[in-house]
C-alpha positions as CSV (number, residue, x, y, z in Angstrom):
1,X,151.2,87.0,81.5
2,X,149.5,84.5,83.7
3,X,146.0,82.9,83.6
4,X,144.2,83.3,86.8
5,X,141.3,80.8,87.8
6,X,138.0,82.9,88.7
7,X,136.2,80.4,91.1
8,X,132.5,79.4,90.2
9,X,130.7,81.8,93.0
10,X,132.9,84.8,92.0
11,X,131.6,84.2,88.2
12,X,128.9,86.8,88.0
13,X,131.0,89.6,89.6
14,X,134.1,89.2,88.1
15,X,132.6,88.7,84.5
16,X,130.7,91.8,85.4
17,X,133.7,93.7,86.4
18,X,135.6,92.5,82.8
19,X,132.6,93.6,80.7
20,X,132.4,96.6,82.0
21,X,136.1,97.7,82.4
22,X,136.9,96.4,78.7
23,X,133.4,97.8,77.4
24,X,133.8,99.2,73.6
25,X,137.3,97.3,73.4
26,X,137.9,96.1,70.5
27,X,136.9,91.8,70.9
28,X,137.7,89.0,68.9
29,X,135.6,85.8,70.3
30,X,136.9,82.2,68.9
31,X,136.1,78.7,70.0
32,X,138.5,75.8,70.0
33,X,136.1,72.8,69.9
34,X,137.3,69.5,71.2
35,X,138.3,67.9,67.8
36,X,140.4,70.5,67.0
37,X,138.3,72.7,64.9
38,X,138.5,76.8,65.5
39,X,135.9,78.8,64.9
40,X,136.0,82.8,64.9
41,X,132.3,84.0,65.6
42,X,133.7,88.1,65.6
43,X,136.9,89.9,64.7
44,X,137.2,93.3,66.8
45,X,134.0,94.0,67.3
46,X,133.6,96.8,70.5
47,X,132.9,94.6,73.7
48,X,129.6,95.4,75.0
49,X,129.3,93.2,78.0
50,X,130.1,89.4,79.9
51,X,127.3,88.3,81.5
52,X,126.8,85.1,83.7
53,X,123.1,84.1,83.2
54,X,121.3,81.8,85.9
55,X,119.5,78.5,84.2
56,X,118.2,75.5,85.1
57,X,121.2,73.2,85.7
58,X,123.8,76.1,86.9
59,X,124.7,78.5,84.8
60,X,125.6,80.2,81.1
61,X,127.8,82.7,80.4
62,X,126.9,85.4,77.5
63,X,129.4,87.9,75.8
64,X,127.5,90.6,74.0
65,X,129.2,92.1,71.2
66,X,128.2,95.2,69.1
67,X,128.5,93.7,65.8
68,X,130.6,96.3,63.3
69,X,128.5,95.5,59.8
70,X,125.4,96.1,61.7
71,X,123.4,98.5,63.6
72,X,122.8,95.9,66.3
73,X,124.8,93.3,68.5
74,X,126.1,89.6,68.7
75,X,125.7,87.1,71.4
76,X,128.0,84.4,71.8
77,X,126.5,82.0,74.5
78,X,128.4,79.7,76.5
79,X,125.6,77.1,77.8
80,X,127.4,74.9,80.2
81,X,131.2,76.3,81.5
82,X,133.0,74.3,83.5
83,X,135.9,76.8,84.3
84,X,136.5,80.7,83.9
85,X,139.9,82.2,83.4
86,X,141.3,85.4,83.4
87,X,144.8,85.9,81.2
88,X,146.9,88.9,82.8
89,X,149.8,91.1,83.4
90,X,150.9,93.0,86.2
91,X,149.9,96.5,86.7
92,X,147.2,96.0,83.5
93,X,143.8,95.0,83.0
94,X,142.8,91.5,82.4
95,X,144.3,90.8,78.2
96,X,141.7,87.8,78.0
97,X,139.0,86.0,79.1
98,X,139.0,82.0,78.8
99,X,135.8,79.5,79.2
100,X,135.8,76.1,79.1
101,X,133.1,74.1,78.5
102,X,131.5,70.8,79.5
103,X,132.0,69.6,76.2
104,X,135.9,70.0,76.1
105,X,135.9,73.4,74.2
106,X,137.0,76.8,74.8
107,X,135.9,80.1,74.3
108,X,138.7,83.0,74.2
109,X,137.6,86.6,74.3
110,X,140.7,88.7,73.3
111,X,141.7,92.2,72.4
112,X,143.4,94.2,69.8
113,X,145.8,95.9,72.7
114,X,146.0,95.7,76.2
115,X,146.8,99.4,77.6
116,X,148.3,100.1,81.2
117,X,145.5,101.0,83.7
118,X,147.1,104.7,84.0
119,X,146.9,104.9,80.0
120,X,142.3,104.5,80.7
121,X,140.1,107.4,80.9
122,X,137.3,105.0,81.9
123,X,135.0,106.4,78.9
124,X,134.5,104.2,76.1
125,X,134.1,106.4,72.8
126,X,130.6,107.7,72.4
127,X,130.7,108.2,76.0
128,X,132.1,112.0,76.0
């Protein structure tokens, strides 16, 4: 595996791209802060979509999660990143998605499993 560096105009399209490749994959988001501290905001919860949102002083990025105890779905928001990296292996599609923030933390979006590209259908499950 190798981490890639996604440069800051290719943002919105390749986080468009890895949301909807890895849609309904099963997620887990965490967030190394700075000091140390790790927090999980969801275990394998189906992946609904990465999204880079324009704002005032450059932009946010926003990983929508369908939240498995309830009908509805998590955001995690990512106000201020600083860098965008993709984690991946040859012949497969991107294993992870790393943020880094202003503030010195990171935000990792990985999955459960990480299937060859000639293992995919391209339908998520509820999609048949």
């Amino acid at each position: 595996m190798s981490l890639e560096d996604v440069p800051p105009q290719e943002w919105a399209s390749t986080l468009e791209r890895f949301g909807r490749e890895h849609r309904a994959w099963l997620a887990t988001v965490e967030h190394l802060a700075s000091d140390g501290t790790q927090d999980i905001y969801l275990r394998e919860a189906p992946l609904a979509g990465v999204f880079a949102e324009p704002q005032a002083r450059g932009v946010a990025v926003r990983i929508d999660l369908a939240a498995a105890a309830s009908p509805g779905s998590s955001s995690v928001r990512i106000p201020d990143p600083v860098a965008v990296r993709l984690e991946r292996d040859r012949d497969a599609p991107a294993a992870a998605l790393e943020i880094d923030d202003s503030h010195g933390g990171r935000t990792c979006l990985r999955f459960r499993v990480n299937p060859p590209l000639d293992m995919l259908d391209g339908l998520a499950p509820g999609e048949l």
